[in-house]
C-alpha positions in Angstrom: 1.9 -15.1 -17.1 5.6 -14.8 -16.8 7.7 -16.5 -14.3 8.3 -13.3 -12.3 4.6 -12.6 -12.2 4.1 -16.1 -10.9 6.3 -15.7 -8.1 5.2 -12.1 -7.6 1.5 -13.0 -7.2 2.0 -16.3 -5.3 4.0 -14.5 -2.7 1.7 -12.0 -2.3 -1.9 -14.3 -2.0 0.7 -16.4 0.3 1.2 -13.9 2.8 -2.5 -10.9 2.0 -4.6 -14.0 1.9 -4.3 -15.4 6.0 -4.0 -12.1 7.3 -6.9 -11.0 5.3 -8.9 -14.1 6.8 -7.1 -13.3 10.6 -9.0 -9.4 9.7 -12.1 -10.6 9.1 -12.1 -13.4 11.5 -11.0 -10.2 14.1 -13.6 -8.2 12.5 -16.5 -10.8 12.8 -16.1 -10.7 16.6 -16.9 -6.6 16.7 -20.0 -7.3 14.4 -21.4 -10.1 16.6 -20.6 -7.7 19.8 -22.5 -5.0 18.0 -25.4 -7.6 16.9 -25.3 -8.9 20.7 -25.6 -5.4 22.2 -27.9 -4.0 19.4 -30.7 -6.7 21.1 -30.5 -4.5 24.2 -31.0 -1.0 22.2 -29.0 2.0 21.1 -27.8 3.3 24.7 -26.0 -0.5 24.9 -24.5 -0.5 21.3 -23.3 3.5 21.3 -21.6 2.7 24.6 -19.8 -0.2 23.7 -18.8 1.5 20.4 -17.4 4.6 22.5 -15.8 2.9 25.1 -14.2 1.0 22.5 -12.9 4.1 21.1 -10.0 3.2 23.5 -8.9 0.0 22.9 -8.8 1.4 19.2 -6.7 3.6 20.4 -4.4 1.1 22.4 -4.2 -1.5 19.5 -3.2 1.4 17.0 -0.6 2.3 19.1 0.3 -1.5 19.4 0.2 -1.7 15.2 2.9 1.2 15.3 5.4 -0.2 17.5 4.9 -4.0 16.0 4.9 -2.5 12.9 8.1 -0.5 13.7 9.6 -4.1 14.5 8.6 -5.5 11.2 11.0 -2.6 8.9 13.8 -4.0 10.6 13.0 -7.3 10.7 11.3 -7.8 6.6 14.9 -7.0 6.1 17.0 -9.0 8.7 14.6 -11.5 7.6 15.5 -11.0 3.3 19.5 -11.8 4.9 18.2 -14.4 7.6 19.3 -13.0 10.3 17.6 -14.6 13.4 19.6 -13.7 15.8 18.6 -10.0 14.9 14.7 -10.4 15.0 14.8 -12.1 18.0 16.4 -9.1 20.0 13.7 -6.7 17.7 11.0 -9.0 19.1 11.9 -9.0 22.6 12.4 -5.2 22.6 8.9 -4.5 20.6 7.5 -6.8 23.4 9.1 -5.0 26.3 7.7 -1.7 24.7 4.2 -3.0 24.6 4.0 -5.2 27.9 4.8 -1.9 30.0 2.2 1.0 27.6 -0.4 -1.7 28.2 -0.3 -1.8 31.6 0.2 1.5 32.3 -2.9 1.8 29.7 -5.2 -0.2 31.6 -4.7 1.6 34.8 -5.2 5.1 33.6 -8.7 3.4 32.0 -9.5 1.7 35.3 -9.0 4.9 37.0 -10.9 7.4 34.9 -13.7 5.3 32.9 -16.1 8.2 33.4 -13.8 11.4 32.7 -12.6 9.2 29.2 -16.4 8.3 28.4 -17.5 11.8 28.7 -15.0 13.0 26.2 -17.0 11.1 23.6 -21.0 11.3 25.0 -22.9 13.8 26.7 -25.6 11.1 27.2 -25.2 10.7 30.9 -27.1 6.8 30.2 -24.4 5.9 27.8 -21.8 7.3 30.0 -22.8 5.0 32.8 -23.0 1.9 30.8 -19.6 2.7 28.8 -18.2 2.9 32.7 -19.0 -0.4 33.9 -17.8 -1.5 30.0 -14.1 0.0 30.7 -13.5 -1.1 34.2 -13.4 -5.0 33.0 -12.3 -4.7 28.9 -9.1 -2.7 30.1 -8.1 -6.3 32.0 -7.8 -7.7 28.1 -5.4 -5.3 26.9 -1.9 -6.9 28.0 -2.7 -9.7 26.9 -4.0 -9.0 23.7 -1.0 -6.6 22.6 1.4 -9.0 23.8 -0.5 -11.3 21.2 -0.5 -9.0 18.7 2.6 -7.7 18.5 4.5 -11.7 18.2 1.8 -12.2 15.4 2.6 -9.0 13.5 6.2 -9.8 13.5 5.7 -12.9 12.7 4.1 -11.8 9.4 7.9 -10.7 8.5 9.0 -14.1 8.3 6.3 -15.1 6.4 4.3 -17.1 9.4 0.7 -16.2 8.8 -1.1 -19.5 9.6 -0.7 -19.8 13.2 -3.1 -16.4 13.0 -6.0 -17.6 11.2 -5.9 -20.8 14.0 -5.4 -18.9 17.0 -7.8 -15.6 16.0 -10.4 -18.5 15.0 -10.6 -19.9 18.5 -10.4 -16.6 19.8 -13.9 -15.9 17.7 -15.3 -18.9 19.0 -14.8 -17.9 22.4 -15.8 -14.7 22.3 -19.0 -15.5 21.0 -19.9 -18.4 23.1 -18.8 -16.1 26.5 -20.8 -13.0 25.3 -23.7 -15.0 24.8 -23.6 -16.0 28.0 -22.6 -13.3 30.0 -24.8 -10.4 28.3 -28.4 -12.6 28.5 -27.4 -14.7 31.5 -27.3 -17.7 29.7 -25.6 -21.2 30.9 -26.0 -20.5 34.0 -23.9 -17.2 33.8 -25.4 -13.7 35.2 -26.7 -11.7 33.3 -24.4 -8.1 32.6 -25.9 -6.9 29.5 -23.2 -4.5 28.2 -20.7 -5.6 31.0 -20.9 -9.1 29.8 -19.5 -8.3 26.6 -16.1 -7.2 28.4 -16.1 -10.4 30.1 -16.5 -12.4 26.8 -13.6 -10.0 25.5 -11.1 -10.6 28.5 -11.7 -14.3 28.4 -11.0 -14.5 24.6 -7.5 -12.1 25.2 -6.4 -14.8 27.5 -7.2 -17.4 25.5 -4.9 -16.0 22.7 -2.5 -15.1 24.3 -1.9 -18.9 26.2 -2.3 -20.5 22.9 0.4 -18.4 21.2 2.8 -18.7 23.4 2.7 -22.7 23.7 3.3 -22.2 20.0 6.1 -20.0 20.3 7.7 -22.4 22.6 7.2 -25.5 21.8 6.7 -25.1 17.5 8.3 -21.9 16.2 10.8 -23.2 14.1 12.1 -20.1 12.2 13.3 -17.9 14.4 13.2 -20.1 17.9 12.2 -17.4 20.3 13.5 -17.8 24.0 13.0 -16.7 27.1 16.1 -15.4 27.2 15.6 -13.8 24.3 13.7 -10.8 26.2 16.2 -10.6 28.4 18.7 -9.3 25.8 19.9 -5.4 24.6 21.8 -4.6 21.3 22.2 -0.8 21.8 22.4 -0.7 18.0 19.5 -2.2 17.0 17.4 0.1 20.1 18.9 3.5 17.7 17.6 1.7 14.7 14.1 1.1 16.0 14.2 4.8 18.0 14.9 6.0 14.3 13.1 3.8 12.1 10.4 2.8 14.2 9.8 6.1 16.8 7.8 7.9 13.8 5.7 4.5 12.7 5.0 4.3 16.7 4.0 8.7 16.7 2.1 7.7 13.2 0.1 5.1 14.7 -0.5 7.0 18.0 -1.6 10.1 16.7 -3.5 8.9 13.7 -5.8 6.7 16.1 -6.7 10.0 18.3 -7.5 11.6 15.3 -9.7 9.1 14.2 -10.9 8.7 17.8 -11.6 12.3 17.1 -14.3 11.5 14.5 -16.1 9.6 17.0 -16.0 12.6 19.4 -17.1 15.0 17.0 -19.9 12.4 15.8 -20.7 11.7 19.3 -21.6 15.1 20.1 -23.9 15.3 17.2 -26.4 12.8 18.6 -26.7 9.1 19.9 -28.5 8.1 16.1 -25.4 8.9 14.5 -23.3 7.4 17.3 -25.2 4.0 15.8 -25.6 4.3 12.6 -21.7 4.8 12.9 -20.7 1.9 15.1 -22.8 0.0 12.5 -21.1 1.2 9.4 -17.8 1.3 10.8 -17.9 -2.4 11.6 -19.3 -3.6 7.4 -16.4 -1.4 6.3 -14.1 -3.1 9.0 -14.9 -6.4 7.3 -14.5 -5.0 3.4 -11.2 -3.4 4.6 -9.9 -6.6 5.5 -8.3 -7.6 2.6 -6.8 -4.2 1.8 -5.5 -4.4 5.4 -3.9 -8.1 4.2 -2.2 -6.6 1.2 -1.0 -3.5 3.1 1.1 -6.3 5.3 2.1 -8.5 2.4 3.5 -5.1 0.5 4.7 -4.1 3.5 7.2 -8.0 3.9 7.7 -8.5 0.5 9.4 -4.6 0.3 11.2 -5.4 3.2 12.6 -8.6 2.3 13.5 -7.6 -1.5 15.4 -4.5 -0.1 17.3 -6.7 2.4 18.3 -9.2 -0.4 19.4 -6.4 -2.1 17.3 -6.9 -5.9 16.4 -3.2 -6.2 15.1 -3.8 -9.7 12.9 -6.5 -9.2 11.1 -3.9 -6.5 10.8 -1.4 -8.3 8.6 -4.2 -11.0 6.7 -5.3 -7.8 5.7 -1.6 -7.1 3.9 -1.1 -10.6 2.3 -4.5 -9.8 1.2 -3.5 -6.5 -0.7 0.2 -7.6 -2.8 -2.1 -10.2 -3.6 -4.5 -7.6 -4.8 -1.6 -5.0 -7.0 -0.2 -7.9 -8.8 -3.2 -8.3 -9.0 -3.6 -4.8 -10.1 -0.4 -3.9 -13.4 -1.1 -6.9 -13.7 -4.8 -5.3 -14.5 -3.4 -1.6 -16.7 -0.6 -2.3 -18.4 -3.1 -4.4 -18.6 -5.3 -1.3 -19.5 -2.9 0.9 -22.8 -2.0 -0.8 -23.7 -4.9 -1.7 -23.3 -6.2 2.6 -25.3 -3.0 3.1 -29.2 -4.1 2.9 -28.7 -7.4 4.7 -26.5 -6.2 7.5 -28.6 -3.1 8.5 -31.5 -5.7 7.9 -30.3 -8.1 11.4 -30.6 -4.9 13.6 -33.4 -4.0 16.0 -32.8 0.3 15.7 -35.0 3.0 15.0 -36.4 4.3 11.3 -34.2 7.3 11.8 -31.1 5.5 13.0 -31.6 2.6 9.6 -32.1 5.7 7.4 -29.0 7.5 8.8 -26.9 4.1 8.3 -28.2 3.7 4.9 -26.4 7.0 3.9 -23.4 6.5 6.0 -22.8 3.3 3.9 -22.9 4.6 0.7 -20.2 7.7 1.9 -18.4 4.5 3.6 -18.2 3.5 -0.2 -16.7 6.4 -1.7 -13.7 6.2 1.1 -12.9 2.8 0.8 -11.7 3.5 -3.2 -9.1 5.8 -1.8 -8.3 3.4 1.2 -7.1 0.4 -0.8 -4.6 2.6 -2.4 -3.5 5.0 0.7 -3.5 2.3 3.7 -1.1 -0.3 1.5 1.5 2.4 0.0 1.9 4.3 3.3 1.6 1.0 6.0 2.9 -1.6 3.0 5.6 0.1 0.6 6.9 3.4 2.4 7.2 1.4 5.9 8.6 -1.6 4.9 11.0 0.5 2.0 12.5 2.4 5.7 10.9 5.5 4.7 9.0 5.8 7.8 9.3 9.8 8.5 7.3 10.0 5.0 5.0 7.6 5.7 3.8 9.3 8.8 4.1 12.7 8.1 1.8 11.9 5.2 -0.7 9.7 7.2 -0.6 12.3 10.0 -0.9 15.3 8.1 -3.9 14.9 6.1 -5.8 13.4 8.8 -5.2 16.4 10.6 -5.6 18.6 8.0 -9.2 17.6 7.5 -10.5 17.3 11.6 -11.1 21.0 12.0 -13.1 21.4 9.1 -15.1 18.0 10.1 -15.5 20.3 13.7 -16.5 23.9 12.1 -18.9 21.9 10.3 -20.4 20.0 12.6 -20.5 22.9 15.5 -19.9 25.8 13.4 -22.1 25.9 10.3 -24.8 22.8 11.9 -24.4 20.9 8.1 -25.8 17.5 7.8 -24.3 14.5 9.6 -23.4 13.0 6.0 -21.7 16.0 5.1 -19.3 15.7 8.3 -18.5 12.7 8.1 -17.2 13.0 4.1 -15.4 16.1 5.2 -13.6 13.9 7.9 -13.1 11.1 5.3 -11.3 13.9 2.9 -7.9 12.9 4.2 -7.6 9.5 2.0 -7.8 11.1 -1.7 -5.0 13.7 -0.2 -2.9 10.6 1.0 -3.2 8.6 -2.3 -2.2 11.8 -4.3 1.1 12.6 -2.4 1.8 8.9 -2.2 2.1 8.6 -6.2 3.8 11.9 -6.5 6.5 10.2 -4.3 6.7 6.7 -5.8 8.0 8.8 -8.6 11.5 8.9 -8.0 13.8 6.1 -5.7 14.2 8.4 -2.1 11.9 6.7 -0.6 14.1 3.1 -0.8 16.0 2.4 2.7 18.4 0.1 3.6 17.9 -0.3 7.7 19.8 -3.2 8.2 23.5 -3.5 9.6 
């Protein structure tokens, strides 16, 4: 191995490999909810796994604007200027402090009209109400949280993420034990109780992070004051470079959300066998999600030091490593399938369902290690965010109404829905490639 691919590969397991263990440390805590709630029977699990459709929605949109930070500030970072990412940091978390809590209060406020959007099932609607009304307390806290973390991935500070998310699983854990079987002493709020466990482990994040950020942050030395602060130049570049990563985000989560409705509607078995899935193929994605971010500083950085060639070398490197990526996590997926359907308590039809579901699960995950990292890792950090979303967007939109006409329309088989749905991937990995093709795509954002 030569010297560049040394320092090409160490950089990246350097910076995929923490984020990939903060992902499946974040992912663990949604499969113990589900194993938690799945003691107390479908009506429990499908309403957590609905109601949950919003905070998917909320965190997307918090990946979009954070992520919006980091293609300004991979390359601020590649010519060390603090000064700048600490203004993009303050503004990113100004965005996100004021959606969140505008967030939580239309959730607070209309728990039943949002759950009915995704369940008929008047039971599940009542038990996803009383879920909402206490999980949307967690939601300031936790994209104030997330967004320092994801810009701290352009610097190259991963660690802190692994020890704080760790602690945060912990936490969770322990509090939805208690609070959904009334244990320690705690009553007992069945699928209510796993909200508490999910405020409490929010806060708990969010108080450890910021001790760090004051008190051991060393590379950028965030401030108070630092929030205080406005560059109108650097608020065009994020309206212009980050305003269609934030739409991407936004829109690509209510399209997925969309899924759920559409699956929903089809019947509570699938609305399980879903949540189920969805969760294993969380945990297999979490590496691909890891590499997406690493691509994603790495292009960033190299544009901002201004080595164009030595990009365009990491770019061929990174399509072989998403190939074998995207055969490593279908592989994993299957093989997590029997033992993980094998811990829940769910009915023949539900297990049978979930058993299919996994092996179509399989099939997407392929085209997701190469789509998620070239749109989220090389297009966003390269500046060629319009792309990016227009791509990511498109395709997933392209491919919802036939996913409906199938579903409502023709009455096809839940498995063939859902691969309908999932058609959007091999779309985005084709146009992706045809674009790598030439150099348009590489943007200098920095002033």
């Amino acid at each position: 191995m030569s010297c560049i691919d040394k320092k090409f590969y160490t950089s990246v397991c350097a910076i995929a490999l923490p984020i990939a263990l903060q992902n499946l440390i974040s992912f663990s805590v949604n499969l113990m909810d589900t194993v938690m709630l799945g003691k107390l029977g479908e009506v429990a699990l499908s309403a957590a796994a609905l109601a949950n459709q919003m905070f998917f929605i909320f965190n997307v949109v918090c990946f979009g604007v954070s992520s919006g930070a980091i293609v300004l500030a991979s390359q601020y970072w590649g010519k060390k200027d603090a000064e700048a990412i600490q203004k993009i940091t303050g503004l990113a978390v100004k965005i996100i402090t004021a959606f969140s809590l505008l967030f939580s209060a239309v959730v607070m406020l209309f728990p039943g009209q949002i759950m009915r959007i995704f369940s008929p099932d008047a039971a599940v609607i009542e038990a996803g109400i009383h879920y909402l009304r206490v999980v949307a307390l967690s939601y300031t806290t936790g994209g104030i949280s997330a967004t320092f973390l994801m810009v701290l991935r352009s610097v190259g500070t991963v660690n802190i993420s692994v020890l704080i998310y760790s602690i945060s699983f912990c936490v969770n854990v322990f509090f939805n034990y208690c609070f959904i079987f009334g244990r320690m002493g705690a009553p007992e709020l069945g699928v209510t109780g796993a909200a508490v466990g999910t405020v409490i482990a929010r806060a708990t994040e969010c108080v450890i992070l910021l001790v760090y950020l004051l008190f051991f942050e060393k590379k950028i030395h965030y401030r108070l004051r630092t929030f205080l602060q406005n560059d109108r130049d650097l608020i065009h570049d994020m309206i212009h470079y980050g305003l269609p990563v934030m739409l991407n985000e936004f829109f690509w989560a209510v399209g997925i959300s969309l899924h759920s409705v559409i699956l929903g509607h089809i019947s509570a078995t699938v609305v399980a066998a879903n949540s189920i899935c969805s969760v294993v193929y969380q945990l297999a994605t979490s590496f691909i999600f890891g590499v997406g971010s690493a691509t994603a500083v790495m292009t960033g950085n190299i544009i901002g030091s201004g080595d164009i060639p030595y990009l365009l070398e990491c770019v061929k490197r990174f399509k072989r490593i998403y190939f074998v990526l995207g055969i490593a996590s279908a592989g994993l997926l299957l093989l997590l399938k029997n033992p993980v359907l094998a811990i829940y308590n769910i009915e023949p039809e539900t297990l049978a369902f979930a058993n299919q579901l996994m092996i179509a699960y399989a099939f997407s995950i392929f085209f997701t290690a190469y789509a998620n990292p070239l749109i989220t890792g090389i297009f966003r950090g390269a500046g060629d965010t319009r792309f990016a979303a227009l791509v990511d967007i498109g395709c997933l939109w392209f491919a919802i109404p036939f996913g409906a006409l199938a579903a409502f329309l023709f009455h096809l088989p839940p498995i063939v829905v859902f691969l309908i749905l999932k058609l959007d991937y091999p779309l985005k990995t084709m146009f992706c490639l045809m674009r790598l093709r030439g150099t348009n795509w590489i943007r200098c954002v920095t002033r």
